[in-house]
N, CA, C and O atoms as a Tripos MOL2 file, in Angstrom:
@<TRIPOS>MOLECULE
protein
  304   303    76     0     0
PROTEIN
NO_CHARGES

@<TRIPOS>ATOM
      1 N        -111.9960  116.9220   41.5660 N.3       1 UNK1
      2 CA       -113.0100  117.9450   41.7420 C.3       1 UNK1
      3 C        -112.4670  119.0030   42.6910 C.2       1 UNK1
      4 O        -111.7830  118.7390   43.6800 O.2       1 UNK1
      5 N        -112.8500  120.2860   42.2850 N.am      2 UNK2
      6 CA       -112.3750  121.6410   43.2630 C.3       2 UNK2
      7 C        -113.5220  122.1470   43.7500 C.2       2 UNK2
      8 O        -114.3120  122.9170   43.2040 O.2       2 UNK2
      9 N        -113.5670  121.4670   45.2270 N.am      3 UNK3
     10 CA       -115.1440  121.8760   45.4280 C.3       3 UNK3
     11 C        -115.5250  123.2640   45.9580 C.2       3 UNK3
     12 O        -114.8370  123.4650   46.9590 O.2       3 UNK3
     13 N        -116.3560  124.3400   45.7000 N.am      4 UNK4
     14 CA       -116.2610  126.2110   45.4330 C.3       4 UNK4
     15 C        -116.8940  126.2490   46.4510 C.2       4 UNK4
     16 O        -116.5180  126.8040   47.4840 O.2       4 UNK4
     17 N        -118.5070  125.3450   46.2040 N.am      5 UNK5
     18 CA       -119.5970  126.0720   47.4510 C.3       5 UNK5
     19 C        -120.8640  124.9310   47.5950 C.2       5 UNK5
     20 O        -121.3270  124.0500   46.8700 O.2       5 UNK5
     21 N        -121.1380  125.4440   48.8990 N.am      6 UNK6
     22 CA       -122.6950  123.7360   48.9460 C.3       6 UNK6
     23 C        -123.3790  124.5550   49.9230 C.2       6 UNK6
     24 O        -123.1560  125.3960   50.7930 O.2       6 UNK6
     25 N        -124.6540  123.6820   49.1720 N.am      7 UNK7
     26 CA       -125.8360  124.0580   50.0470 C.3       7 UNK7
     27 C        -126.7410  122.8370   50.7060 C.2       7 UNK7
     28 O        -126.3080  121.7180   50.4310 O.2       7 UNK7
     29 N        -127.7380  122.8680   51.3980 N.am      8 UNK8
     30 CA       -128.2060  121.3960   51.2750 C.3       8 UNK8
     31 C        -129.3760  121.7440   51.0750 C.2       8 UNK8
     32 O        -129.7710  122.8960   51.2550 O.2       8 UNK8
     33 N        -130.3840  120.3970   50.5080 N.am      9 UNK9
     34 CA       -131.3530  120.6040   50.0230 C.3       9 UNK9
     35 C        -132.2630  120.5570   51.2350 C.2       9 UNK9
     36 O        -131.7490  120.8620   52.3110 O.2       9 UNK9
     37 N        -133.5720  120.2080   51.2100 N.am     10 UNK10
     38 CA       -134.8180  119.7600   51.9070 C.3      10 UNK10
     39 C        -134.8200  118.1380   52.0270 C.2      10 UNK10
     40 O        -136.0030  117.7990   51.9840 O.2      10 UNK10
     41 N        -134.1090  117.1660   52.1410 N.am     11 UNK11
     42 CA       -133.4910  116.3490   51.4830 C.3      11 UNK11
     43 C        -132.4070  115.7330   52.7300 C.2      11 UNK11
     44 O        -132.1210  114.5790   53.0500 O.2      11 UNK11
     45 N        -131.9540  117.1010   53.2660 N.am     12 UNK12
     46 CA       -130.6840  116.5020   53.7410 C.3      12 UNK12
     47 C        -129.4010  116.2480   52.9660 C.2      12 UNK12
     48 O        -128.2450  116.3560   53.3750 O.2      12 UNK12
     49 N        -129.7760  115.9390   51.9370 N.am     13 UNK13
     50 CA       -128.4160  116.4410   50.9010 C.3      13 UNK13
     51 C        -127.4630  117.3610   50.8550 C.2      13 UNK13
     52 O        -127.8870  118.4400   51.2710 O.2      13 UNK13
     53 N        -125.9570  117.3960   50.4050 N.am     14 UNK14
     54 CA       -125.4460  118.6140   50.3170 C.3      14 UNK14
     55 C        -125.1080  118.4180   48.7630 C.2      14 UNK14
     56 O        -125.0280  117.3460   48.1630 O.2      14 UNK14
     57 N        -124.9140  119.8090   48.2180 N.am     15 UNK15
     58 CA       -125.0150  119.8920   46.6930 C.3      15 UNK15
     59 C        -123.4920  120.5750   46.3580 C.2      15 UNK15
     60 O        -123.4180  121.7500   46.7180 O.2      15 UNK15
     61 N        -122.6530  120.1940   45.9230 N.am     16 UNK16
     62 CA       -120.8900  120.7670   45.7590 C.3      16 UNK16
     63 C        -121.1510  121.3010   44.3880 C.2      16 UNK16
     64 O        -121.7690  120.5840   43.6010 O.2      16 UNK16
     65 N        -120.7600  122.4410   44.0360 N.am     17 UNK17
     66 CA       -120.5590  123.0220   43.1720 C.3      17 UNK17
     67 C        -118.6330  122.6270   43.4570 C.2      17 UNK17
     68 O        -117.8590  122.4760   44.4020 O.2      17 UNK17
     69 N        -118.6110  122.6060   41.7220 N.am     18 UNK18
     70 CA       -116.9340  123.1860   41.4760 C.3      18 UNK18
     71 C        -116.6780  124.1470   40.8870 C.2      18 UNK18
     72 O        -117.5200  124.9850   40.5640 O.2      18 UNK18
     73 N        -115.0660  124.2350   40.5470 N.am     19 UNK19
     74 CA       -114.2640  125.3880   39.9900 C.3      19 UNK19
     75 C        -113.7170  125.0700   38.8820 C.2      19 UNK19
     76 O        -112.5780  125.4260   38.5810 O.2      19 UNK19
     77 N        -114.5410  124.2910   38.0760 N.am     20 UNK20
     78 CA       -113.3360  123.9880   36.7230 C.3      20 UNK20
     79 C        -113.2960  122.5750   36.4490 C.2      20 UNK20
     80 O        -112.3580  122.2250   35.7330 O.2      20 UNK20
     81 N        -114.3600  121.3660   36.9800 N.am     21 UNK21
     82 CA       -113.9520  120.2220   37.2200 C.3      21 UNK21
     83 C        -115.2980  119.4900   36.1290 C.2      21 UNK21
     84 O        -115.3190  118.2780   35.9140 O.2      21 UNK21
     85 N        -116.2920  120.3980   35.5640 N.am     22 UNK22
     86 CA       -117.7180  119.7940   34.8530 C.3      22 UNK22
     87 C        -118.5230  118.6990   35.1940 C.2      22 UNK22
     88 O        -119.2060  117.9300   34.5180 O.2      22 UNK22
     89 N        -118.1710  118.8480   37.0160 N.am     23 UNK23
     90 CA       -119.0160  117.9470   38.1360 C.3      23 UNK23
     91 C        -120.1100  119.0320   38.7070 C.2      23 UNK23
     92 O        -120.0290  120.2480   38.5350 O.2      23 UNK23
     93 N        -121.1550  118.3400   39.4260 N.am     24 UNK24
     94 CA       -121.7090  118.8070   40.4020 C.3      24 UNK24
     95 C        -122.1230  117.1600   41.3470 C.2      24 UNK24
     96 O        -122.6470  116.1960   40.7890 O.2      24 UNK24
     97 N        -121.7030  117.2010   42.9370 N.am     25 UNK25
     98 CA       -121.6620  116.4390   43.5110 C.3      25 UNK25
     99 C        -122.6450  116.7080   44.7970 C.2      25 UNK25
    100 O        -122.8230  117.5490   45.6780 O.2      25 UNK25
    101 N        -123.0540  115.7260   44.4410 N.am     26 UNK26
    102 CA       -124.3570  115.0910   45.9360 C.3      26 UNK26
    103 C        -123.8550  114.9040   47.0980 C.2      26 UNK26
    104 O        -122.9730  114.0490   47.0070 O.2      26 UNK26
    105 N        -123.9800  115.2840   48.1620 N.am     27 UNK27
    106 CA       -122.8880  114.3190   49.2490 C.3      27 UNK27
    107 C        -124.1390  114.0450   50.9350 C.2      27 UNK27
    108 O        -124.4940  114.7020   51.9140 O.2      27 UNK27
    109 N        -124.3700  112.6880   50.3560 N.am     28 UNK28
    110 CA       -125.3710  112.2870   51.8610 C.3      28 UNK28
    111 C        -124.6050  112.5530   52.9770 C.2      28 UNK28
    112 O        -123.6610  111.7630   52.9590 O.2      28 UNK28
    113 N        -124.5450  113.3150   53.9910 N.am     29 UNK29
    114 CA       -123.7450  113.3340   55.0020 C.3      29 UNK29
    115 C        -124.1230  112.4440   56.0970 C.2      29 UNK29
    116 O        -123.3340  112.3300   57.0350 O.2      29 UNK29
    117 N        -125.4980  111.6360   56.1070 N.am     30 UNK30
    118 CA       -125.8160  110.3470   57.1630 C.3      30 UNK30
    119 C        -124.9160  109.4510   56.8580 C.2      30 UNK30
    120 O        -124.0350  109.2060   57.6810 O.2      30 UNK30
    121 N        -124.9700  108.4850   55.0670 N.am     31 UNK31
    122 CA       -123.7990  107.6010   54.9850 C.3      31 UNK31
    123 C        -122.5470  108.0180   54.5790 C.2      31 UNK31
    124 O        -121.5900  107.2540   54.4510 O.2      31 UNK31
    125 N        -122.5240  109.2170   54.3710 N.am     32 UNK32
    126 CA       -120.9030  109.5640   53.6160 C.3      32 UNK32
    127 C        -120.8190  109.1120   51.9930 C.2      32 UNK32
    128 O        -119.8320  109.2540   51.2710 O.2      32 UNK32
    129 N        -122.2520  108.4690   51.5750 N.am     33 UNK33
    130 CA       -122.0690  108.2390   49.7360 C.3      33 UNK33
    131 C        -121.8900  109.9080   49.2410 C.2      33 UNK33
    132 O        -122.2340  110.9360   49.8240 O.2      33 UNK33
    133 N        -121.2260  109.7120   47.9610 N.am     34 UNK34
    134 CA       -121.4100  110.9010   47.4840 C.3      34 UNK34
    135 C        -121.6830  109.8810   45.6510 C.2      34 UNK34
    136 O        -121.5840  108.7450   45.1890 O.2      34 UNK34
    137 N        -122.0550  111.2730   45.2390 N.am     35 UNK35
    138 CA       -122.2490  110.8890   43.7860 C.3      35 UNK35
    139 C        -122.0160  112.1700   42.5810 C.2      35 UNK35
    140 O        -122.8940  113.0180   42.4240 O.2      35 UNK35
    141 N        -121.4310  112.1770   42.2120 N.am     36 UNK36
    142 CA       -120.9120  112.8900   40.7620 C.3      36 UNK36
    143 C        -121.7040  112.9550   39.8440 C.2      36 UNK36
    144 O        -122.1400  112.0160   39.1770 O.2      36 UNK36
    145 N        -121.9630  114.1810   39.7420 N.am     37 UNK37
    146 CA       -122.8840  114.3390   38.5070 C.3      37 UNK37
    147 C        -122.4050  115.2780   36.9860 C.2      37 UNK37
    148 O        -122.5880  116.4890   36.8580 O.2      37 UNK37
    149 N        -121.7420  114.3340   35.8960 N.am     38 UNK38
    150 CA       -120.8120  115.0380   34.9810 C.3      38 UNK38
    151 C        -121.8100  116.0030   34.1550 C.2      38 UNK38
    152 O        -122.8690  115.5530   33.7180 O.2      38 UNK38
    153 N        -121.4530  117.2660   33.9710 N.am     39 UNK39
    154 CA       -122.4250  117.9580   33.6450 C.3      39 UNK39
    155 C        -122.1440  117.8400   31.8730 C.2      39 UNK39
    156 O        -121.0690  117.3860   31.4810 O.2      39 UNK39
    157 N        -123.0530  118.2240   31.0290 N.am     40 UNK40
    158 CA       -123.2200  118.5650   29.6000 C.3      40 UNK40
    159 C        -122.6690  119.1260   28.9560 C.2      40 UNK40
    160 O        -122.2040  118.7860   27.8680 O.2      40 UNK40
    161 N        -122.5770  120.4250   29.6540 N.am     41 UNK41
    162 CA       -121.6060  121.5080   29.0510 C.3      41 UNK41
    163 C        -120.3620  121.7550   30.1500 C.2      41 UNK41
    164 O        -120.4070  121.4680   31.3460 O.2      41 UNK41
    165 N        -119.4490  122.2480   29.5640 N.am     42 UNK42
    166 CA       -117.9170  123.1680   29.9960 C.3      42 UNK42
    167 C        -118.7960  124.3010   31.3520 C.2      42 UNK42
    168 O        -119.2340  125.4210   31.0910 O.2      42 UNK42
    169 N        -118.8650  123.6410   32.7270 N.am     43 UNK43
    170 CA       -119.5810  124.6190   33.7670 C.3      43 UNK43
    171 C        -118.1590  124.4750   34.6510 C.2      43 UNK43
    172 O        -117.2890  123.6170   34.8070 O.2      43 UNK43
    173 N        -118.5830  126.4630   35.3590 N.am     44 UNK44
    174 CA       -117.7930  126.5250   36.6480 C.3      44 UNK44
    175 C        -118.3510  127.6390   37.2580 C.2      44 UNK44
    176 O        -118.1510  128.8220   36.9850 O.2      44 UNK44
    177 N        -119.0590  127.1640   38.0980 N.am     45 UNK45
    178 CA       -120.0670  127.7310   39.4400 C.3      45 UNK45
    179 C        -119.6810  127.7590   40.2800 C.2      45 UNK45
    180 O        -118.8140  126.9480   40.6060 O.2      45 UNK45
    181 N        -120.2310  128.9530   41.2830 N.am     46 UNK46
    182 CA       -119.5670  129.2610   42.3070 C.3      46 UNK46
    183 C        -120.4340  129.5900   43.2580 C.2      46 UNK46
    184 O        -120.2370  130.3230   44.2280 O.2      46 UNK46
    185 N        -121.3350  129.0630   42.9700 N.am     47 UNK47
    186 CA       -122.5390  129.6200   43.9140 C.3      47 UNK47
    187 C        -123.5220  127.8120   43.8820 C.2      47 UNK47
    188 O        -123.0490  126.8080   43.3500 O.2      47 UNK47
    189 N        -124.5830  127.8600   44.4300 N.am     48 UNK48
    190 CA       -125.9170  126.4960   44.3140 C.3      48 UNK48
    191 C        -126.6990  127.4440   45.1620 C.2      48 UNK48
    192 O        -126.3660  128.2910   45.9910 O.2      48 UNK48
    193 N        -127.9740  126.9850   44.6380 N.am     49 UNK49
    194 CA       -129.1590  127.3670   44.9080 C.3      49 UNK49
    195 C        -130.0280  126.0870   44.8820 C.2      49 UNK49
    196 O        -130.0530  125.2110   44.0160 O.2      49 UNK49
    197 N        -130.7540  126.1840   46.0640 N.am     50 UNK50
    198 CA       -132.0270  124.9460   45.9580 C.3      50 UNK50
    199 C        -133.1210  126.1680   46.1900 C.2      50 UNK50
    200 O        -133.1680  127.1540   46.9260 O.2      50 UNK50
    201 N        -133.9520  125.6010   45.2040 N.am     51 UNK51
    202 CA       -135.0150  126.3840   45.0210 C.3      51 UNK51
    203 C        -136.2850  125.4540   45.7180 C.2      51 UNK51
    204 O        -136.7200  124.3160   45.5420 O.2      51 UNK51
    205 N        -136.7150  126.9410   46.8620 N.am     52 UNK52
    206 CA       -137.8070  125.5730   47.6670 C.3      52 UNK52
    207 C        -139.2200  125.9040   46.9210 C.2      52 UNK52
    208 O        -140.1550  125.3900   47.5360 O.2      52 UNK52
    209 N        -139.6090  126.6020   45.7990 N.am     53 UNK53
    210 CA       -140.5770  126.5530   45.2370 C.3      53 UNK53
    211 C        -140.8880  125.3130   44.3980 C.2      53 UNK53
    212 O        -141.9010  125.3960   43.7040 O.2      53 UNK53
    213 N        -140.2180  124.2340   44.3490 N.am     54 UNK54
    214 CA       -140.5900  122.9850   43.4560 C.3      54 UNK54
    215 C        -141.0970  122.0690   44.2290 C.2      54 UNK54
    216 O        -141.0630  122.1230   45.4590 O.2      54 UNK54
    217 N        -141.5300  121.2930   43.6620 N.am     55 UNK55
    218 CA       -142.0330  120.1410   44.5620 C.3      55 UNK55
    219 C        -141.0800  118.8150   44.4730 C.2      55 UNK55
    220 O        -140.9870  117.9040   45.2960 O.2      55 UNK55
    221 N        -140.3030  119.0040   43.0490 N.am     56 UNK56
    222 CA       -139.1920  117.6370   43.5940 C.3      56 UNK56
    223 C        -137.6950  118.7330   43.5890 C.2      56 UNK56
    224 O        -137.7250  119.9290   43.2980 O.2      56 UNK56
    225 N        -136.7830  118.1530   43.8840 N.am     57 UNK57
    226 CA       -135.1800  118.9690   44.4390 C.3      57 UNK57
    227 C        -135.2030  119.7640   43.3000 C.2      57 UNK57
    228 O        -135.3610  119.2860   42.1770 O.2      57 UNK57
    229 N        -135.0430  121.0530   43.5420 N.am     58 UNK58
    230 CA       -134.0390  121.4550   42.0590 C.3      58 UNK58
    231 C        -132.9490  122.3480   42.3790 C.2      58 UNK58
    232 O        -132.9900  123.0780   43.3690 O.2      58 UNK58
    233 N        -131.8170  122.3100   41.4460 N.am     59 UNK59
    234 CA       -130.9060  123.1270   42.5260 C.3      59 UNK59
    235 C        -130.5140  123.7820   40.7060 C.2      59 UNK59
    236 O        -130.4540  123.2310   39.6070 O.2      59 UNK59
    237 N        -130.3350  125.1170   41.1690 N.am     60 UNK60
    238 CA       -129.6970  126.3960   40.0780 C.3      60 UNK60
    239 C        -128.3550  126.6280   40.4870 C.2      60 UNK60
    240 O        -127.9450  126.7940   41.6360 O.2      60 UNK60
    241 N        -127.6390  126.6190   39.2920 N.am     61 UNK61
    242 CA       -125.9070  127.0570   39.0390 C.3      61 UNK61
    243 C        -125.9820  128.0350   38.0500 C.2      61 UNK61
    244 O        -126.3280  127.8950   36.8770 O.2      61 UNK61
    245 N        -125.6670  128.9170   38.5680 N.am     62 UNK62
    246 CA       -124.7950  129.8020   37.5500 C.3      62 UNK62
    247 C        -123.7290  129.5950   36.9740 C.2      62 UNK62
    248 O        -122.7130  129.5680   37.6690 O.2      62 UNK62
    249 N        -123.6220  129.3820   35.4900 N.am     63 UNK63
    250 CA       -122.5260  128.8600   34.5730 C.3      63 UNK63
    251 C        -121.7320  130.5110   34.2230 C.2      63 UNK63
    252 O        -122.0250  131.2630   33.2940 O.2      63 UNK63
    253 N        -120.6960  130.7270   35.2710 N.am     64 UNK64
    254 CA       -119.9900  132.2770   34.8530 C.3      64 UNK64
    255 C        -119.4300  132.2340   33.3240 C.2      64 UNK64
    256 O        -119.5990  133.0740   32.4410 O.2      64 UNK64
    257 N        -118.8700  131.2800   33.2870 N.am     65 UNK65
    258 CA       -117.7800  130.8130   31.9810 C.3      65 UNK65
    259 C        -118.7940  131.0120   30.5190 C.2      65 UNK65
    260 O        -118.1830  131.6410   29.6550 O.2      65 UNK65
    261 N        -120.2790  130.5720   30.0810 N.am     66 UNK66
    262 CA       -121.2960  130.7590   29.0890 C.3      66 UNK66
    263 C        -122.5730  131.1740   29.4550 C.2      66 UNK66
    264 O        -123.6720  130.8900   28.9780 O.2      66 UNK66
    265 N        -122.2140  131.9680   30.4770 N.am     67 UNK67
    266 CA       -123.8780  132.8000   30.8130 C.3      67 UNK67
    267 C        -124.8250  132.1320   31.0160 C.2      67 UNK67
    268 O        -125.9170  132.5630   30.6470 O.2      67 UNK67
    269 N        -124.7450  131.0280   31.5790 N.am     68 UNK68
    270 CA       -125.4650  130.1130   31.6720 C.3      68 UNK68
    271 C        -126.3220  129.7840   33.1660 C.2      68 UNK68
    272 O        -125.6560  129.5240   34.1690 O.2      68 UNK68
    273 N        -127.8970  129.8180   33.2340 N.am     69 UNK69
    274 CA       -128.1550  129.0020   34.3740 C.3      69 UNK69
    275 C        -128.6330  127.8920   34.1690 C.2      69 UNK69
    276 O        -129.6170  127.6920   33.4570 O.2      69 UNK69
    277 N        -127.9220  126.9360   34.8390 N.am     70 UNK70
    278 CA       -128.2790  125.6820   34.9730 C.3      70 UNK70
    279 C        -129.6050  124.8520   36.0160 C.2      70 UNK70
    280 O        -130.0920  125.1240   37.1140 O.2      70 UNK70
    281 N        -129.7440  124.1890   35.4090 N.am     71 UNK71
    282 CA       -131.2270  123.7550   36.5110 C.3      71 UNK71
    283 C        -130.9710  122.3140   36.7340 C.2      71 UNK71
    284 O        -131.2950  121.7370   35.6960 O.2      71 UNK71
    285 N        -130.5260  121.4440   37.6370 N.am     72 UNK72
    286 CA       -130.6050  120.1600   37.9280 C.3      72 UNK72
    287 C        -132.1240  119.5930   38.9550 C.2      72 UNK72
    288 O        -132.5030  120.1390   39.9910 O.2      72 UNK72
    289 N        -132.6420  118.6140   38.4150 N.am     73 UNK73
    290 CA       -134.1140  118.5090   39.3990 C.3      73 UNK73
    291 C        -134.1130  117.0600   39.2290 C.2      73 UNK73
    292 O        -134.0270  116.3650   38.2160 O.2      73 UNK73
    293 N        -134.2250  116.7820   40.4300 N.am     74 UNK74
    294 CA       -134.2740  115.1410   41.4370 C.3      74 UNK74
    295 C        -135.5640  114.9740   41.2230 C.2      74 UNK74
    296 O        -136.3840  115.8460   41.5080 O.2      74 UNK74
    297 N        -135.9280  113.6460   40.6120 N.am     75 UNK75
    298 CA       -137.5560  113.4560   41.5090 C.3      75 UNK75
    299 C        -137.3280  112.6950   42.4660 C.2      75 UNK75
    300 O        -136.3710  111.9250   42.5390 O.2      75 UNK75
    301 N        -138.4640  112.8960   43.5390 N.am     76 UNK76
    302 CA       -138.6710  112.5050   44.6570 C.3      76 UNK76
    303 C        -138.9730  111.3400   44.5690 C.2      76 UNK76
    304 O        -139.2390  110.6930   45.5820 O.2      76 UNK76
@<TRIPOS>BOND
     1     1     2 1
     2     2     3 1
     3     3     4 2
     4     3     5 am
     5     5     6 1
     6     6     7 1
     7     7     8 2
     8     7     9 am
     9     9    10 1
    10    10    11 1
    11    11    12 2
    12    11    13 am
    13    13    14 1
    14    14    15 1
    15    15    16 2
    16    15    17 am
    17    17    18 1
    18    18    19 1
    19    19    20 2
    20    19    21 am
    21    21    22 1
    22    22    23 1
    23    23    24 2
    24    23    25 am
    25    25    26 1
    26    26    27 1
    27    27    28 2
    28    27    29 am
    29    29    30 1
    30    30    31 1
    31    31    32 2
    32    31    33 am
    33    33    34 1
    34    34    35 1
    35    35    36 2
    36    35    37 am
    37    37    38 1
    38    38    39 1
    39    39    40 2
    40    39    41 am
    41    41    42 1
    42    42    43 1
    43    43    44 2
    44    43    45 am
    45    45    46 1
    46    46    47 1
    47    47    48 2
    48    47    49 am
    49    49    50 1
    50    50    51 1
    51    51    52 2
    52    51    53 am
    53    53    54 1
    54    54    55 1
    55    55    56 2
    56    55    57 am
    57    57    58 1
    58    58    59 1
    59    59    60 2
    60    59    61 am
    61    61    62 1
    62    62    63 1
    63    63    64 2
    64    63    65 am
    65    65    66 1
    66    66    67 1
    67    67    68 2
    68    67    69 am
    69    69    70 1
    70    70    71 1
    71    71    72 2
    72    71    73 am
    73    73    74 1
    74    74    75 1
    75    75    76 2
    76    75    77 am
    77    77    78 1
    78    78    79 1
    79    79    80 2
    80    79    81 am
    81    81    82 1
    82    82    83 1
    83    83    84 2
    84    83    85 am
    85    85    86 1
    86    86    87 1
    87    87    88 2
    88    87    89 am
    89    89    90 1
    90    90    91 1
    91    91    92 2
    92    91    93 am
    93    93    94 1
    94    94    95 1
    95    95    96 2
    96    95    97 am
    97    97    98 1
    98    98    99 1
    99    99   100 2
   100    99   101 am
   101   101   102 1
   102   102   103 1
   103   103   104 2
   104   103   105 am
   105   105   106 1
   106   106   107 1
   107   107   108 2
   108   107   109 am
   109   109   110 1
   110   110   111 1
   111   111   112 2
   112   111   113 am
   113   113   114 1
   114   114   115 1
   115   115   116 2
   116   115   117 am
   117   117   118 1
   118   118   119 1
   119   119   120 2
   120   119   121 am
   121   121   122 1
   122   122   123 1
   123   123   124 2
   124   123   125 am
   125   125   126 1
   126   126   127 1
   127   127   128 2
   128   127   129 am
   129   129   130 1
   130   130   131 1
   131   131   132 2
   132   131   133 am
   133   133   134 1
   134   134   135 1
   135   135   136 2
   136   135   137 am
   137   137   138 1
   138   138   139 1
   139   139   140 2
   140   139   141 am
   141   141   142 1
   142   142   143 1
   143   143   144 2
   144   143   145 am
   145   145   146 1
   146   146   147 1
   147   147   148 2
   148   147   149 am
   149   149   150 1
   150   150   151 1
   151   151   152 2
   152   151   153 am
   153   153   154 1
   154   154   155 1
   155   155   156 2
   156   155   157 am
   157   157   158 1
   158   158   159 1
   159   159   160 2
   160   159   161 am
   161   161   162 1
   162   162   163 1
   163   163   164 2
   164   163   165 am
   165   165   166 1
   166   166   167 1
   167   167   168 2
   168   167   169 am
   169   169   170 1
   170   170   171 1
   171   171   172 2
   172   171   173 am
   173   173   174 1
   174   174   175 1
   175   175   176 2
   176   175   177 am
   177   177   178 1
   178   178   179 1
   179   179   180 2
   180   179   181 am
   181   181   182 1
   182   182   183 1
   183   183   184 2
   184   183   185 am
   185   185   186 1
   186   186   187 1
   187   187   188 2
   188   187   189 am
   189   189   190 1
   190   190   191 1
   191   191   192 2
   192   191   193 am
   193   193   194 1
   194   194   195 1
   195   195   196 2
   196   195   197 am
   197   197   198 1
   198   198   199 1
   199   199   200 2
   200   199   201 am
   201   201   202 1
   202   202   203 1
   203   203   204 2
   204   203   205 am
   205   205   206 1
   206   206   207 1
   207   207   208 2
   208   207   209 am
   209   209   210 1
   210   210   211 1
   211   211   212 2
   212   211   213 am
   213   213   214 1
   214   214   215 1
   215   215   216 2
   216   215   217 am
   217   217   218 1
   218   218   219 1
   219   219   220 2
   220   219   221 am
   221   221   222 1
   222   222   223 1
   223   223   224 2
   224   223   225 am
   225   225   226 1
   226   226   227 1
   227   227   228 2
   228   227   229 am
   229   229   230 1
   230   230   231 1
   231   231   232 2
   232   231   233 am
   233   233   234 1
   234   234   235 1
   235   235   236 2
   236   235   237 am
   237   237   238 1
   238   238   239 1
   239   239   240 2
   240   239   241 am
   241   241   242 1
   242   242   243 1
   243   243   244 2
   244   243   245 am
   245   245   246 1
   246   246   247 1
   247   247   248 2
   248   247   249 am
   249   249   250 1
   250   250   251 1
   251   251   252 2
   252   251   253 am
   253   253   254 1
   254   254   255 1
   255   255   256 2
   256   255   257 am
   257   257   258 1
   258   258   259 1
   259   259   260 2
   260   259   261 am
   261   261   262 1
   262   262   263 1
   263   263   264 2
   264   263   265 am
   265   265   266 1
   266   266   267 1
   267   267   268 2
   268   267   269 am
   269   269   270 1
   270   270   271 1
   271   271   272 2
   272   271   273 am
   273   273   274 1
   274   274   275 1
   275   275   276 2
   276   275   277 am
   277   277   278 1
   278   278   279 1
   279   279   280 2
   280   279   281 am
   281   281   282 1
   282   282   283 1
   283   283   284 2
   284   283   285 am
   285   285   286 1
   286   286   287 1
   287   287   288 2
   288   287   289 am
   289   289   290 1
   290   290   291 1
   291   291   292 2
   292   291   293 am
   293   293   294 1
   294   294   295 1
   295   295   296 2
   296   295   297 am
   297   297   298 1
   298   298   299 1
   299   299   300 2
   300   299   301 am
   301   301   302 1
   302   302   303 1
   303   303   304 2
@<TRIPOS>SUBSTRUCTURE
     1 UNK1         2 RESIDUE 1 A UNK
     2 UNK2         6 RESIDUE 1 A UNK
     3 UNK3        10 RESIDUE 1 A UNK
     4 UNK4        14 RESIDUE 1 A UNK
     5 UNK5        18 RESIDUE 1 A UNK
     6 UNK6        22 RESIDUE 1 A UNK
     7 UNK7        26 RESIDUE 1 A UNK
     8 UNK8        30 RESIDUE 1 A UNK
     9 UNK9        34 RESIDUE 1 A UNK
    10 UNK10       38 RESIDUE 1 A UNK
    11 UNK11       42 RESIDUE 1 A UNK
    12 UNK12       46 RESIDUE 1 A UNK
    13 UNK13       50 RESIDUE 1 A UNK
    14 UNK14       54 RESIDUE 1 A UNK
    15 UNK15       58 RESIDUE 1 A UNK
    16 UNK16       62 RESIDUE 1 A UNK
    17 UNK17       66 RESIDUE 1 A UNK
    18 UNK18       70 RESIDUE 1 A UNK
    19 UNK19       74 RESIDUE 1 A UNK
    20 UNK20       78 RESIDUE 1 A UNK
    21 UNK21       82 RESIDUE 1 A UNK
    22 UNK22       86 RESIDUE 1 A UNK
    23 UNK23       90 RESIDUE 1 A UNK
    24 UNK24       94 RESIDUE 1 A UNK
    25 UNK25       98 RESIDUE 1 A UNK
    26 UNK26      102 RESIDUE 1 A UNK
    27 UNK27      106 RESIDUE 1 A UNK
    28 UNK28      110 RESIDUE 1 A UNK
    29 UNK29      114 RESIDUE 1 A UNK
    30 UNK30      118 RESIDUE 1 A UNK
    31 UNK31      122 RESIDUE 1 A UNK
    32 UNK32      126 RESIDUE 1 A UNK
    33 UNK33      130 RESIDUE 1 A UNK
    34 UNK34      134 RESIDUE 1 A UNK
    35 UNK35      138 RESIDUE 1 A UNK
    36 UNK36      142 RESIDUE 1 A UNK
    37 UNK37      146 RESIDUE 1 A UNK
    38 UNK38      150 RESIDUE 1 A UNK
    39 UNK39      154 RESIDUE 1 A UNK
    40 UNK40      158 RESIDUE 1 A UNK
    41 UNK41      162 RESIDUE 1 A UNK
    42 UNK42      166 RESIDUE 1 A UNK
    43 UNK43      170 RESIDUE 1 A UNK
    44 UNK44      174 RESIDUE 1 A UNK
    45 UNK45      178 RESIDUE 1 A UNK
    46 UNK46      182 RESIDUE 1 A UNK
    47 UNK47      186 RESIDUE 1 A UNK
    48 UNK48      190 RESIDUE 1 A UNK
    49 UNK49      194 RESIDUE 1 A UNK
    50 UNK50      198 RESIDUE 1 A UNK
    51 UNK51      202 RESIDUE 1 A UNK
    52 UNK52      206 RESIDUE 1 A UNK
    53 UNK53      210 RESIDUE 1 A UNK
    54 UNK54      214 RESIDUE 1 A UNK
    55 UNK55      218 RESIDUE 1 A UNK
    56 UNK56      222 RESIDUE 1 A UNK
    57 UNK57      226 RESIDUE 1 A UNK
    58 UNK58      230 RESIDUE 1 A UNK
    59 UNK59      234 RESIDUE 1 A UNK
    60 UNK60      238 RESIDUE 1 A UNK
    61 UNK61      242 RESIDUE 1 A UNK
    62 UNK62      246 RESIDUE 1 A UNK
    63 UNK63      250 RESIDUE 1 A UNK
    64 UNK64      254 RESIDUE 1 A UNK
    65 UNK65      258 RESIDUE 1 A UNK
    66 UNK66      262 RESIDUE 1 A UNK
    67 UNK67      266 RESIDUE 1 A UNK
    68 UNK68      270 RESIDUE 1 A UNK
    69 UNK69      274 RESIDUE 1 A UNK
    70 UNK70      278 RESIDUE 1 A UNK
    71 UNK71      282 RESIDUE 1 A UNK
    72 UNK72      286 RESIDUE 1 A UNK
    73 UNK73      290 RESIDUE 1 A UNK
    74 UNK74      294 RESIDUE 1 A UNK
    75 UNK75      298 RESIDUE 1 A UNK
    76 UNK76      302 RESIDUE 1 A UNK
């Protein structure tokens, strides 16, 4: 994984966008787990967004490569 950019959620979470790798990665920074999340389509984002208008996590990627925004959402 080529990790681009992170944000963290409400959560405490941090959210890794990559550069080419069709991951997006979780990373608890209390225990140090992280978790990989293989995405669907051919993505490479360079940006994350957690959007605090939801009520469970959701975090937006911009897919540069197919014009794509992506929406990943955690329930609580």
């Amino acid at each position: 994984m080529s990790p681009y950019a992170a944000a963290p959620d409400y959560d405490g979470q941090v959210w890794v966008s990559s550069n080419g790798s069709d991951r997006v990665m979780r990373i608890n920074p209390t225990t140090g787990e992280t978790l990989e999340y293989l995405m669907p389509v051919y993505y490479d984002a360079r940006k994350v967004v957690v959007d605090p208008s939801t009520e469970h996590t959701t975090i937006w990627l911009p897919n540069k490569n197919l014009a794509q925004l992506i929406r990943i959402e955690v329930p609580n």
